[in-house]
N, C-alpha and C positions, 0 to 999 in steps of 0.2 A: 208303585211297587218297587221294593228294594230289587235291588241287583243280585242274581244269584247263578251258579253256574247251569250251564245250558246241553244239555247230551241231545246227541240225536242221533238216530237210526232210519235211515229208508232200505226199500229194497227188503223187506224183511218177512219171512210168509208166518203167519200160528195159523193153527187146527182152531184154536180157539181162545178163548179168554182168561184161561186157565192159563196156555201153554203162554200167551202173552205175560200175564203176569207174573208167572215165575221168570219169565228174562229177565223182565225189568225191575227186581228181585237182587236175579242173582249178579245183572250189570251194576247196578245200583253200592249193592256191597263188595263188589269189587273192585268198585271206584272208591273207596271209602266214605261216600257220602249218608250210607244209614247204618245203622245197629244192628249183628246179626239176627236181631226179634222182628225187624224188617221185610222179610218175603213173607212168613205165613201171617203177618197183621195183614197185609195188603191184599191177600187171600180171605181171610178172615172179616175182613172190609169191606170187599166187594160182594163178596155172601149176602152179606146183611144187609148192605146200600148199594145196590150197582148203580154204576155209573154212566151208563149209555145213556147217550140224548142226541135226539132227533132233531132236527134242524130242519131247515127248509127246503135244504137241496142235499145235505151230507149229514151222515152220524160223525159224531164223536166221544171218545169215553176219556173219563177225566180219573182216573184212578190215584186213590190216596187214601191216606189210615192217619192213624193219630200222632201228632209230633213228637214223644216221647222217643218211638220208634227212628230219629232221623239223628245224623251228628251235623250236617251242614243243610239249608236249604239249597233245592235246584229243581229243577225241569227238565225230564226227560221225553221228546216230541221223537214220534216214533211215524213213519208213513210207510205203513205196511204197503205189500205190493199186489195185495187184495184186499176188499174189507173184511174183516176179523167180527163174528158175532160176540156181541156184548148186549147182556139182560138191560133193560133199560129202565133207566133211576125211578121212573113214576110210573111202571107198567110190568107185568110177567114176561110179555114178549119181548124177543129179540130182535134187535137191530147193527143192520151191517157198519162197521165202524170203518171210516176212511182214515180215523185220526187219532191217536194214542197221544194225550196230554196228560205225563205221571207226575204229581205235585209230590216234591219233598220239601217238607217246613219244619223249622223249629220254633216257632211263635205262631201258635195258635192263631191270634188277631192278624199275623201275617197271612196264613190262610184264607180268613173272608176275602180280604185284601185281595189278592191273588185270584180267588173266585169272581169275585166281581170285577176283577179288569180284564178276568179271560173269556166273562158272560158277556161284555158289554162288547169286547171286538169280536168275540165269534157273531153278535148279531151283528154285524156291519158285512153286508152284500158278499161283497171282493177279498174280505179278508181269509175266510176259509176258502175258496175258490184259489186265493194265490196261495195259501201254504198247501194247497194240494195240486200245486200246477207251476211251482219253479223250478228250478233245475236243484238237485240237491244238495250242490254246494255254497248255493246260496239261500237255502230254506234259513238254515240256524240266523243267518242275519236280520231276514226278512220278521223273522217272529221275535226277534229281541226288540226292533227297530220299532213295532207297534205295540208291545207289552209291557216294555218298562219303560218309564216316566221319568225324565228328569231327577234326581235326588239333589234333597234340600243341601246348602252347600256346606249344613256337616257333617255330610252324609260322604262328601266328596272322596275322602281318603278310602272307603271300602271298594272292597273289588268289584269292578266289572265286570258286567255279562264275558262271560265267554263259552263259544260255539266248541263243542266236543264230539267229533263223529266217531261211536262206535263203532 
């Protein structure tokens, strides 16, 4: 996965899933990173495809809309200071979310991408376990450190991850 900028919020309470995703919304366009058609897609989004999922020990929701919607990719990781109920992707029921992963992309195939490297270490034991158990000034490093991969070396000249606390 390419390198893209990195927000992060702990400490943070929502009523709910709704009120979750308008922050990350209207954080999101504040940062410049999406288009103001940005908050209600990502509303619009989740409607139709929520994105909770169940894990083995922890929920988490991966919320994202379509790239049109984005001017820059990033990651916005959010550890609320409770879990947050979010509809879950293959079910009506609710599930407590410990972990808010907001995808913005601007390359579609970027997206699978992205999907698949963020499916493949949340299955790995320790990895949700430590992004919900470091201190939180070291969360942003610890999630860049096992998400992005090496870029190919001509790749080298774009920017680096970097850790943004909200």
């Amino acid at each position: 996965m390419q390198p893209c900028d990195l927000f992060i919020k702990t400490q943070i309470d929502f009523a709910d899933a709704e009120t979750a995703l308008r922050h990350i919304g209207q954080q999101m366009l504040a940062q410049g990173v999406v288009k103001a058609s940005y908050p209600e897609a990502l509303l619009a989004r989740e409607a139709e495809f929520p994105t909770g999922i169940a894990l083995e020990r922890h929920a988490v929701a991966i919320p994202h809309c379509s790239a049109e919607h984005a001017c820059r990719p990033a990651l916005y990781l959010i550890r609320p200071t409770a879990p947050v109920p979010f509809q879950q992707a293959d079910d009506a029921c609710l599930v407590a979310v410990s972990l808010i992963i907001a995808l913005i992309v601007t390359d579609p195939q970027q997206q699978l991408v992205l999907l698949r490297t963020l499916f493949s270490q949340l299955q790995e034991p320790g990895f949700l376990d430590a992004l919900l158990s470091v201190p939180d000034d070291e969360l942003g490093a610890y999630f860049a450190r096992h998400l992005f991969v090496p870029c190919p070396a001509s790749d080298l000249q774009q920017k680096q991850p970097q850790g943004v606390v909200l």
